[in-house]
N, C-alpha and C positions, 0 to 999 in steps of 0.2 A: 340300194345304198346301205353301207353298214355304220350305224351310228354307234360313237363311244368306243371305236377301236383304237384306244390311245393306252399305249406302256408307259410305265414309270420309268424316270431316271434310276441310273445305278453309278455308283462310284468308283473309280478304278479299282478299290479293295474289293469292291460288292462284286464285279465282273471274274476278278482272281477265283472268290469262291464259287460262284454260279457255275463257269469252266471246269469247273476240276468233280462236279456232282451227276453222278450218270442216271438217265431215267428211271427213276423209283427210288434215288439214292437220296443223302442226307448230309450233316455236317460232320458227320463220320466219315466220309469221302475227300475232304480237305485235308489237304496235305498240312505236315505242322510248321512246313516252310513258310505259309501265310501267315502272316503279322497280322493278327487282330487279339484284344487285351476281351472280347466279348465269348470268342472261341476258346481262347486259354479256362474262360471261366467257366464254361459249359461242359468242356472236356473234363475238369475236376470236380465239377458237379454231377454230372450226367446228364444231357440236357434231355428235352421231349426230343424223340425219334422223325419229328416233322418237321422243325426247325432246319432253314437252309435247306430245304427238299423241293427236288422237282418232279412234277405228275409222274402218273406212269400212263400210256395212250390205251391200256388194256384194263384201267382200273378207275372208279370215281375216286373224284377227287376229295380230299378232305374237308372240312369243315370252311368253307370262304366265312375270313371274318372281315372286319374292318380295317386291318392292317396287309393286304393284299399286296399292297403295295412295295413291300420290301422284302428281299429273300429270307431273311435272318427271322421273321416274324409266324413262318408256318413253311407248306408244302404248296412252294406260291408260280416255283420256277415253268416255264413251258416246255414241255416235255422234251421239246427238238431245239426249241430257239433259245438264245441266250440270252433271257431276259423276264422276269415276271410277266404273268397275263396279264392281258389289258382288260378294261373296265367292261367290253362288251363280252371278251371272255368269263369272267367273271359272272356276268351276268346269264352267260347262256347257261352256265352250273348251276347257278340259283333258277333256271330256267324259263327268266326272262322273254319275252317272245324279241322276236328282232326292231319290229317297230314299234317297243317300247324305248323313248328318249329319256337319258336322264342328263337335268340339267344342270348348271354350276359348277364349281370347280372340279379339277382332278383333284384331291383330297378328299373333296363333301361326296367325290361318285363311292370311294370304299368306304363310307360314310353309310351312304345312302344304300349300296348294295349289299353288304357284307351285314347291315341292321334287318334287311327283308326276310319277310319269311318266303320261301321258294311258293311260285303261283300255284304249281302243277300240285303240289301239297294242299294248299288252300282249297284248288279245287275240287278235292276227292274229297276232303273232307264236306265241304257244302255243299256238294251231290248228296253223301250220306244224311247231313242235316236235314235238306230238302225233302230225302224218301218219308223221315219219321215226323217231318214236324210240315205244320202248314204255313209255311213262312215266304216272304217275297221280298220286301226290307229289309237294308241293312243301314244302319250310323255306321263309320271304323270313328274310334277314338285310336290316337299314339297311331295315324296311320302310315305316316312313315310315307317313303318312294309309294306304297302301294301293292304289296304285293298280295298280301291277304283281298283285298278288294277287289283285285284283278282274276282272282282265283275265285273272289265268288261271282263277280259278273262273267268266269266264263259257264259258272253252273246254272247261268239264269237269274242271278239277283239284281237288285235295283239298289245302288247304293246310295242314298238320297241325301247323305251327307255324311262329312269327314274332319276331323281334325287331327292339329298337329303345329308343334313352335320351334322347327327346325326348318328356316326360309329356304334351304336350297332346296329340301324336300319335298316342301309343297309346292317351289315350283315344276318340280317332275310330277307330282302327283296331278297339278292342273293341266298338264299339257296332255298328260296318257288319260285322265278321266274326266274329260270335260265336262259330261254331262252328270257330273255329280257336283254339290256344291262345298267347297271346302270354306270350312272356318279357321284360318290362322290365327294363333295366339296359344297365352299359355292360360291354359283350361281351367288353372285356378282363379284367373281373375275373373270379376263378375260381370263387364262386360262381353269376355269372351263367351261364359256361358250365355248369357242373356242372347247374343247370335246365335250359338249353335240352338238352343228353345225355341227361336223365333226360326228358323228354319224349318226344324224339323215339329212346328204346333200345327196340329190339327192334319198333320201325317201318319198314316199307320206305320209302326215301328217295329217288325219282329224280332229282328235281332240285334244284337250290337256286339261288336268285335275288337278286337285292343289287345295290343301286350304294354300294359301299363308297368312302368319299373316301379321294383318295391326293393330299395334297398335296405331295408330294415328285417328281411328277413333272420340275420345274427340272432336278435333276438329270444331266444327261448324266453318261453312261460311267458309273454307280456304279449297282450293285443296286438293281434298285424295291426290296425286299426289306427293303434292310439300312439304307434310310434311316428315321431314327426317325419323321420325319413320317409315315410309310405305316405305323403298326403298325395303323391298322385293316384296311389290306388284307392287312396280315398274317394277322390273325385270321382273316379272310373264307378267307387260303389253307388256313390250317392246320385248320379246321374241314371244310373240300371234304377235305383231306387225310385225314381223321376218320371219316367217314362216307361217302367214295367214290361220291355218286350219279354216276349214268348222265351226264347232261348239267350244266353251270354256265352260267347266264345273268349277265352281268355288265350294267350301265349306266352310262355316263358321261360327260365334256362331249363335245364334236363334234370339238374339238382334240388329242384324245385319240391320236390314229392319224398325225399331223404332230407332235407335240412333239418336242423334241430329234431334227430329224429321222429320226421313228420307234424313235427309240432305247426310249422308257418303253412304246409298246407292245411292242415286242420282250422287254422286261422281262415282262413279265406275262403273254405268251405263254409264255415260260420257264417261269415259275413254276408254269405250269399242266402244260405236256410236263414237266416232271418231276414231275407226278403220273399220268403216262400220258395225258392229253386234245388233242386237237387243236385246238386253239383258233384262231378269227374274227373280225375284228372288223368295223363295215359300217355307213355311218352311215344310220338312217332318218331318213323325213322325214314327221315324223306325218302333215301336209295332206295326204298320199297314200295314208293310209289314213282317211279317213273324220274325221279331226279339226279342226274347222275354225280351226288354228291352225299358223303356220308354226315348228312346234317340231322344232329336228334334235337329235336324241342320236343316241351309239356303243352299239350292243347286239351285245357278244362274246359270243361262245358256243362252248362244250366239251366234246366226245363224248370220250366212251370208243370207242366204235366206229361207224363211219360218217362222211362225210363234212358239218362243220359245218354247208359253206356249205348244204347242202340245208334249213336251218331256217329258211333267213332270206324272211320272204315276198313272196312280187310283188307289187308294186306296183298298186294301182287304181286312182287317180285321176292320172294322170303329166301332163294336161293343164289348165294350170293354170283353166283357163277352164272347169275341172268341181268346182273345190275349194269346199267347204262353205264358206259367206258366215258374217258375224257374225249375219246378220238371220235364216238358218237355224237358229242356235243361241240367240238370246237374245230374238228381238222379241215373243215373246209373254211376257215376265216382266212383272209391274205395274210404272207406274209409281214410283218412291220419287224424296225430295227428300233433297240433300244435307244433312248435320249431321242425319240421320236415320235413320226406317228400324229396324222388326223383326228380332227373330232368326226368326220364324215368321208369313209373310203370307200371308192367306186368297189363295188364287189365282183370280184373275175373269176371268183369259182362258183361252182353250184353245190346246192345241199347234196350232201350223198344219203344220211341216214336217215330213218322217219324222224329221229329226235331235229335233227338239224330243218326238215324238212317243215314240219309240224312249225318250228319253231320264224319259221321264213315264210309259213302263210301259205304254201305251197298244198298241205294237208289240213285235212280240219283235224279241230280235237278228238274227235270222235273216231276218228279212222288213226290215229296215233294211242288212242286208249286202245283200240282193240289188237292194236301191234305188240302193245305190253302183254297182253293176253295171251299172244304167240309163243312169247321169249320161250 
């Protein structure tokens, strides 16, 4: 069964432009006989070259964000059909396995998908963690759908708890990791902490994992810290503060390591040495680990003892002309027609690629890493 193969609506306007955009094309492809007052203004602006674009079957896809949903918001179109990807498409990019559910509404799914960090990322990275550190535990804080967690239980961790106060979230997250215990609520009140404590007391804790928002980064010269908009990374600090594990994995935008020229990660580096950890920061570039999407995040990371940079892992695919295609990740999903479309469709094709295959359970991790190794 294929779970989550559900497309978005599109509007009579939306369908005029989506038709008239050819694979790998743009809103440059629109003809100027379309009436729309948002094209006219893009056209005299210039807009981003990704805007109203449809995949190309021979290239990863760009950047899935939370706006997936509509053409006019990125490079969202399907590369054959006339219609944005559906949420299980979407998901195979972020590379999702297939019998992972997510639940709630169509809205909270590009919510919930386009916020995740891609697993197969997660997990090379937690492999790497694993070689240099003696770690077996993990908390996620800000854990979202999951996807950071699923990445490290498939490297062998033990996630022993989680939080997070986005409710459709964590009910995806209880459904794909049952066996971890999740704490809902919002982490700055005191009895939410007081759960997550009581969960995780008199459990060893090596690591804890989180892309805590800091929207205070604007800021130059003044304390990450002391700005009120960062009191969730506050929390994020004072809880590492708390519980002391061995390594901290942080996640965040790519801009993260230039703002205020370097000044906010300087910040945060701080915050960390003075709880003893040597912190790194390094931006990956998923496509180069196996995900067939041009996704960059900052994944910093914090020993206690050893040297950081030794966790961050090398790179497999560095040439781009080896990087996992869309057609690798999605072309054997069924057909669906827009303004349609199940939460749950009998599946009538077969995986064809290791990606797709790996991804259907069909192969193990293992025999799918070493395929990358072929490319």
């Amino acid at each position: 069964m294929i779970h989550n193969h559900i497309t978005y609506p599109l509007s009579e306007l939306d369908m005029q432009m989506v038709v008239s955009v050819p694979q790998g094309g743009n809103w440059k492809n629109i003809p100027l006989s379309v009436p729309s007052k948002r094209l006219e203004q893009i056209r005299k602006s210039g807009g981003r070259t990704t805007l109203y674009g449809r995949l190309s079957w021979n290239k990863p896809s760009f950047t899935v964000t939370t706006y997936f949903n509509r053409p006019g918001n990125g490079t969202y179109v399907h590369p054959i059909q006339n219609r944005v990807i559906s949420a299980r498409e979407a998901a195979r990019l972020q590379s999702f396995p297939d019998d992972f559910i997510f639940s709630g509404t169509k809205g909270s799914l590009c919510i919930q998908i386009g916020n995740a960090v891609p697993p197969l990322l997660g997990y090379f990275l937690a492999k790497q963690i694993k070689k240099h550190t003696k770690t077996k535990n993990v908390v996620d804080l800000f854990c979202g759908a999951g996807g950071l967690s699923k990445g490290f239980e498939w490297a062998g961790y033990n996630i022993i708890a989680a939080n997070d106060n986005y409710k459709q979230a964590c009910e995806t997250y209880r459904i794909n990791h049952p066996n971890t215990t999740l704490v809902e609520g919002d982490i700055t009140k005191t009895e939410v902490k007081k759960a997550l404590f009581n969960e995780i007391n008199n459990k060893r804790v090596d690591i804890i994992i989180g892309g805590p928002p800091c929207q205070g980064f604007s800021h130059a010269g003044k304390r990450l810290v002391d700005d009120p908009r960062n009191f969730l990374f506050k929390e994020f600090v004072e809880i590492v503060k708390q519980v002391k594990p061995k390594v901290v994995v942080l996640e965040n935008v790519e801009g993260i390591l230039t703002m205020n020229n370097g000044k906010s990660f300087e910040s945060i580096k701080e915050s960390f040495q003075e709880l003893g950890y040597k912190l790194e920061g390094k931006k990956l570039h998923a496509v180069r680990y196996g995900v067939p999407q041009k996704r960059k995040r900052v994944i910093m990371i914090g020993v206690l003892d050893g040297d950081p940079k030794e966790c961050y892992p090398t790179e497999i695919l560095q040439d781009e002309n080896k990087y996992l295609s869309v057609r690798e990740a999605i072309e054997d999903l069924p057909e669906i027609v827009v303004n349609g479309g199940r939460h749950i469709i009998e599946k009538v094709t077969k995986p064809i690629s290791d990606y797709q295959k790996f991804l259907a359970g069909k192969i193990t991790l293992e025999d799918f890493e070493k395929s990358l190794y072929r490319r």
